[in-house]
C-alpha positions as CSV (number, residue, x, y, z in Angstrom):
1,X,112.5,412.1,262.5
2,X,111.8,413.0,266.2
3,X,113.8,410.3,268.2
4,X,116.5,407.1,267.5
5,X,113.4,404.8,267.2
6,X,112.0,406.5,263.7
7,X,115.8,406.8,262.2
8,X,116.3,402.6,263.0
9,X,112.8,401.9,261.7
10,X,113.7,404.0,259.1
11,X,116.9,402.1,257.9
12,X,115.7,398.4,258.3
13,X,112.7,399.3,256.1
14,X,114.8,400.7,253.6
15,X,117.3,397.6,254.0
16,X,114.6,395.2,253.7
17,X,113.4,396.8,250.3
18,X,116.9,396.9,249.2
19,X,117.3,393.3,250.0
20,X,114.0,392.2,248.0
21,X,114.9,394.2,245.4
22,X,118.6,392.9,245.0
23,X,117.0,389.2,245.1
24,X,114.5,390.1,242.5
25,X,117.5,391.6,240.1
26,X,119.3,388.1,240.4
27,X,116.1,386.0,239.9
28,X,115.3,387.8,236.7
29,X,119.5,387.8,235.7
30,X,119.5,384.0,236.0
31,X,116.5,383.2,234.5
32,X,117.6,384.9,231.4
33,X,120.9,383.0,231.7
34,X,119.7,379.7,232.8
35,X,120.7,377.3,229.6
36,X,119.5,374.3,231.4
37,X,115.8,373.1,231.9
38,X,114.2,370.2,234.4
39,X,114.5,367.0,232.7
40,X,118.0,368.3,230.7
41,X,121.1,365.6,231.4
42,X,124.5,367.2,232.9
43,X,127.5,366.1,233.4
44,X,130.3,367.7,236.0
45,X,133.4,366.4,237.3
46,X,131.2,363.5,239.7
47,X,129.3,361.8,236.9
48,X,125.9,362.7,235.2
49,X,122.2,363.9,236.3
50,X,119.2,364.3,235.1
51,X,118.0,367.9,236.2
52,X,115.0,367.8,238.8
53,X,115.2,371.2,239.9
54,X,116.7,374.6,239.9
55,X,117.5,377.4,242.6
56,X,119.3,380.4,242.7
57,X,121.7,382.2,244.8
58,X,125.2,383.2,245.4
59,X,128.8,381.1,244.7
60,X,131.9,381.3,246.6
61,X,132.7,384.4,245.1
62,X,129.7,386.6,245.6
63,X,128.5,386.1,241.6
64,X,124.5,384.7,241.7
65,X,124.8,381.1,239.9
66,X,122.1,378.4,239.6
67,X,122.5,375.3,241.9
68,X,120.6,372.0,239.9
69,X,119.1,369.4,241.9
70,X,119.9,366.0,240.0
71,X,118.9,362.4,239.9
72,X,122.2,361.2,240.2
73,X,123.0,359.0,237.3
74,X,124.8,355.7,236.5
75,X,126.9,355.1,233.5
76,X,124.0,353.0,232.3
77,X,122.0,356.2,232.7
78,X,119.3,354.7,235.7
79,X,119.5,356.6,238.6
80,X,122.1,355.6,241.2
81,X,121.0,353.8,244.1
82,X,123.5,354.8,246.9
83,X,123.4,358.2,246.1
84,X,120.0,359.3,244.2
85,X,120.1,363.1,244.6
86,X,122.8,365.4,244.1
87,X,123.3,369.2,243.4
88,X,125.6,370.6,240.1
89,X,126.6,374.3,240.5
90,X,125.9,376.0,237.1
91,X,130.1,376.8,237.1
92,X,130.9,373.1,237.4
93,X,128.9,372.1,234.5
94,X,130.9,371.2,231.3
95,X,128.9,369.2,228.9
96,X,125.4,368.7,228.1
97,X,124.1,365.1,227.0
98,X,122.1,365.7,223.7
């Protein structure tokens, strides 16, 4: 490396490879940890949903987690009409309707 220029290049293309690879780690973690699939019921502290989608990323505390988008449901199990879609962090999930 001749100049500044090279050595900064340098750096953010190593940073940007470090950053895919770091995503790609946490992708293939929570997919092998994922207990939950599109179309499974959940409940949390709010009520139930009915699993629509799934994406990944970090929690409060830094950990990688999976963040469900849900059909909000009622008690009668149809989907809620004031609020239709929610999100369920994986932590906050205690029960799985069978």
């Amino acid at each position: 490396m001749k100049n500044i220029e090279d050595y900064r290049a340098a750096i953010q293309t190593a940073q940007k490879e470090f950053e895919l690879k770091k995503k790609e780690i946490m992708v293939s973690y929570l997919s092998a940890n994922n207990p939950y699939k599109n179309g499974d019921i959940i409940e949390d502290d709010f009520g139930k949903g009915k699993i629509i989608g799934v994406r990944y990323g970090f929690n409060y505390f830094n950990n990688p987690e999976c963040f469900y988008k849900v059909a909000n449901l009622t008690k009668k199990g149809t989907v809620n009409k004031r609020e239709p879609i929610r999100h369920i962090n994986q932590s906050n999930v205690y029960k799985k309707q069978s």
